[in-house]
C-alpha positions, 0 to 999 in steps of 0.5 A: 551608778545613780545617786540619791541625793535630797535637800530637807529645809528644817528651818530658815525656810519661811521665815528668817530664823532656825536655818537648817538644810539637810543635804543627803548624797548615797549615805552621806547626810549633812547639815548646813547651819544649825541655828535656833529659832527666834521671835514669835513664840510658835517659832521659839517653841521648836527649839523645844520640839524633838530636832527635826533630823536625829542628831546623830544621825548626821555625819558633818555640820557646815555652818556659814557664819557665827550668828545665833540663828545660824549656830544657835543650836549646835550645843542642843545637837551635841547633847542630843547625840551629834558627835560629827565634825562643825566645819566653819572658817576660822573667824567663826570659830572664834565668834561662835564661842562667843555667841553659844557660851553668851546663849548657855548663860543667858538660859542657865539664867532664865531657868534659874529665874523660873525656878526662883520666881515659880513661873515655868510650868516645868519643875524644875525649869532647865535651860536649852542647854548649859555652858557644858553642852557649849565646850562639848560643842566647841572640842568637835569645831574644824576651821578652814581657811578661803577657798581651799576645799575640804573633806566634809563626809563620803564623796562630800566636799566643801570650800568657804567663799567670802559672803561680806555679812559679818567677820567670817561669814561664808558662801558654802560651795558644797560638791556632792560626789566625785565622777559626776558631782553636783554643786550646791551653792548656799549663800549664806547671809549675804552682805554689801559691797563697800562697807567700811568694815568686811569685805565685798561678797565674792562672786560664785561661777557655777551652780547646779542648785543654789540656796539663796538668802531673800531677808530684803529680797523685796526692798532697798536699803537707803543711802542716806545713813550715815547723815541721817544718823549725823542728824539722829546725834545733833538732835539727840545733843540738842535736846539732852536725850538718850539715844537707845541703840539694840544692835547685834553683837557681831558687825553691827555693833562694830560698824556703828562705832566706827561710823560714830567715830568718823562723824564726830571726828569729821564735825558732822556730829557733836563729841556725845558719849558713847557707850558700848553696854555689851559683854559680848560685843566687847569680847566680839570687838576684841575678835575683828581686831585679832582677825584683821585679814578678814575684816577690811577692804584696807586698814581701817582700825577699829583701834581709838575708837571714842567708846566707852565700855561698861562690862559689869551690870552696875555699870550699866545700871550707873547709866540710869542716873546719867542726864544729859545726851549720849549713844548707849548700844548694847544687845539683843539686837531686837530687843528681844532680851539683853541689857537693852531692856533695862534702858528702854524700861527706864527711858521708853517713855521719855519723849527725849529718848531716840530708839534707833533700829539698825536693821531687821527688825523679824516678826514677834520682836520688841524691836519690830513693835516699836518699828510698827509703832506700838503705843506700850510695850511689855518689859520685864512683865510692865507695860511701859508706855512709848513717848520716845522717838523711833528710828529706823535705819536700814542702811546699817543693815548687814545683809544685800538688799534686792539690787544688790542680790541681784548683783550677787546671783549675776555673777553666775556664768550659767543659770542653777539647774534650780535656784531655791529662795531661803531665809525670808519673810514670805513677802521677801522671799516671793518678791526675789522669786519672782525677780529671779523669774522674771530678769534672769530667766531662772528657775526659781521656788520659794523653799517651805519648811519641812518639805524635801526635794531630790536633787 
């Protein structure tokens, strides 16, 4: 019997944000990652818009790792109907309620601004979805170990391979049918080999269509990282400046601490202090140590590392009387919101002030202003002015770079019947395009949001 199978990209698909795949076989219908739309504001207002697929419609939710642009919105798909099963692996279980309980908060809290301050044209504002929605999300979360396949829907299997992005963070090998099945590989958010913290990424034999993430498909990180940060903290020391640092909560964050520690402990930076101004790093911090197996190569703690954390708001604001040199990290990654602006609103427009960018900076951010170099930026509806140096780091970056990409779709014993590139900027993703075309021999295409192909 003849199968319909079709593949719908609802997000990720153009852009880095939002991913979302709709992967039907027969009357099967499953969704691999349900994550929210972040940076420019055309994109944040899908979030708003009816879901692209009818929630409950689906049978199952396959979620490759714990980041917002990947879970973000699976309370939003409970409240509007969904009631199948989440499928991820264990340490994302972990960090995704982490993650969606620190996105309810942060809505129920934008709402209630809007509504104080009369600024939403909704009466009364409401928020996404609320810490409720987020416990009703979390009740439906079946977690799996590596490589052990399970059931996701009919005639639809799946198992996790290690991706080496963040703690948890998983290649889904999604097998659709039983006497004539079809693979579907999605690569998730890939990683990099050698890292000090996660593990490599595991190579994945076969494929009949593969998803492949391309956020740097068309560039290389640098490989002088680790002393050019040395460099960042002997200036910062040198000049009794701050060094601002928006990070992502979860790997980013972790590594930079364990990497400031090895430098100061080495010599190779001064003994600055450190502060980590992040609940939700905190609580991500204390979940790499609980999930040691998933996290190193070898043991290699994050125990003793020099930090100090600052939980409450006033001990972040206590840091706006502090003189002298010292790391603040704390989130939103891109500054798009978190307590990171309320540093940058006070020390922004100190020329003794470093701001240091780890990694993707997606378009429509603070965090890319900065890296283009913009002269003020918009906080908290003040334009403040830039006098402060700013520092792109792309070797702390989280994701494969195009080598290592590369690397990664070699592993592949025979070519996918098609390869479709997902979860890149358009310059990125035609850049891996073509570099799969034209070195592999593959045929591969650049997926456009909304469009469905038959598989």
């Amino acid at each position: 019997m003849a199968h319909t199978r079709t593949l719908t990209f609802h997000g990720g698909a153009g852009t880095v944000t939002g991913s979302k795949y709709l992967v039907t076989h027969d009357r099967a219908r499953v969704l691999l990652d349900c994550g929210l739309f972040q940076g420019q504001k055309d994109l944040r207002l899908l979030n708003w818009a009816a879901p692209p697929v009818q929630p409950s419609s689906l049978d199952a939710i396959v979620v490759s790792h714990g980041h917002l642009d990947h879970t973000g919105a699976l309370p939003l798909f409970v409240k509007r109907g969904f009631s199948g099963a989440i499928h991820c692996t264990a340490s994302t279980a972990d960090l995704m309620r982490i993650v969606l309980t620190d996105s309810a908060h942060l809505m129920e809290e934008d709402a209630a601004r809007a509504n104080r301050y009369g600024y939403s044209k909704h009466r009364p504002a409401l928020p996404l979805y609320t810490q409720d929605d987020v416990e009703r999300t979390m009740r439906l979360v079946r977690p799996h170990v590596w490589h052990e396949p399970f059931d996701v829907a009919h005639e639809v299997s799946a198992r996790f391979f290690r991706a080496g992005h963040i703690l948890g963070s998983a290649i889904v090998d999604l097998t659709l049918g039983l006497h004539h099945p079809l693979h579907l590989v999605f690569s998730g958010d890939l990683g990099r080999w050698d890292r000090p913290i996660i593990p490599d990424p595991e190579l994945v034999t076969r494929a009949d269509v593969l998803l492949v993430e391309s956020t740097y498909g068309d560039r290389e990180h640098g490989t002088d990282s680790e002393e050019r940060l040395a460099a960042i903290l002997r200036d910062a020391a040198s000049k009794r400046g701050a060094v601002l640092v928006p990070a992502f909560a979860i790997g980013r964050t972790q590594e930079l601490l364990w990497t400031i520690a090895r430098l100061k402990r080495e010599g190779r930076a001064p003994p600055i202090p450190v502060y980590l101004d992040s609940p939700m790093a905190i609580a991500v911090t204390d979940v790499y140590e609980a999930h040691a197996p998933d996290r190193y190569h070898e043991p290699m703690a994050i125990d003793g590392v020099d930090y100090t954390s600052l939980p409450t708001p006033d001990d972040s604001r206590r840091l706006n009387t502090h003189d002298g040199a010292f790391v603040v990290i704390a989130g939103s990654g891109m500054a798009t919101g978190g307590r990171i602006l309320h540093h940058m609103q006070e020390r922004l427009s100190n020329s003794r002030t470093t701001v240091l960018l780890p990694g993707y900076q997606a378009a429509g951010t603070r965090g890319r202003a900065l890296a283009d170099g913009v002269d003020t930026l918009r906080i908290f509806g003040q334009e403040i002015p830039v006098k402060a140096q700013v520092i792109t780091l792309d070797g702390f970056s989280a994701h494969a770079d195009r080598n290592e990409l590369m690397r990664w779709l070699g592993g592949f014993q025979h070519p996918p019947k098609k390869s479709w590139i997902v979860h890149g900027e358009p310059p990125a993703s035609a850049a891996l395009a073509k570099a799969m075309r034209e070195t592999l021999g593959w045929k591969a295409e650049v997926a456009e949001r909304g469009i469905s192909v038959a598989l």
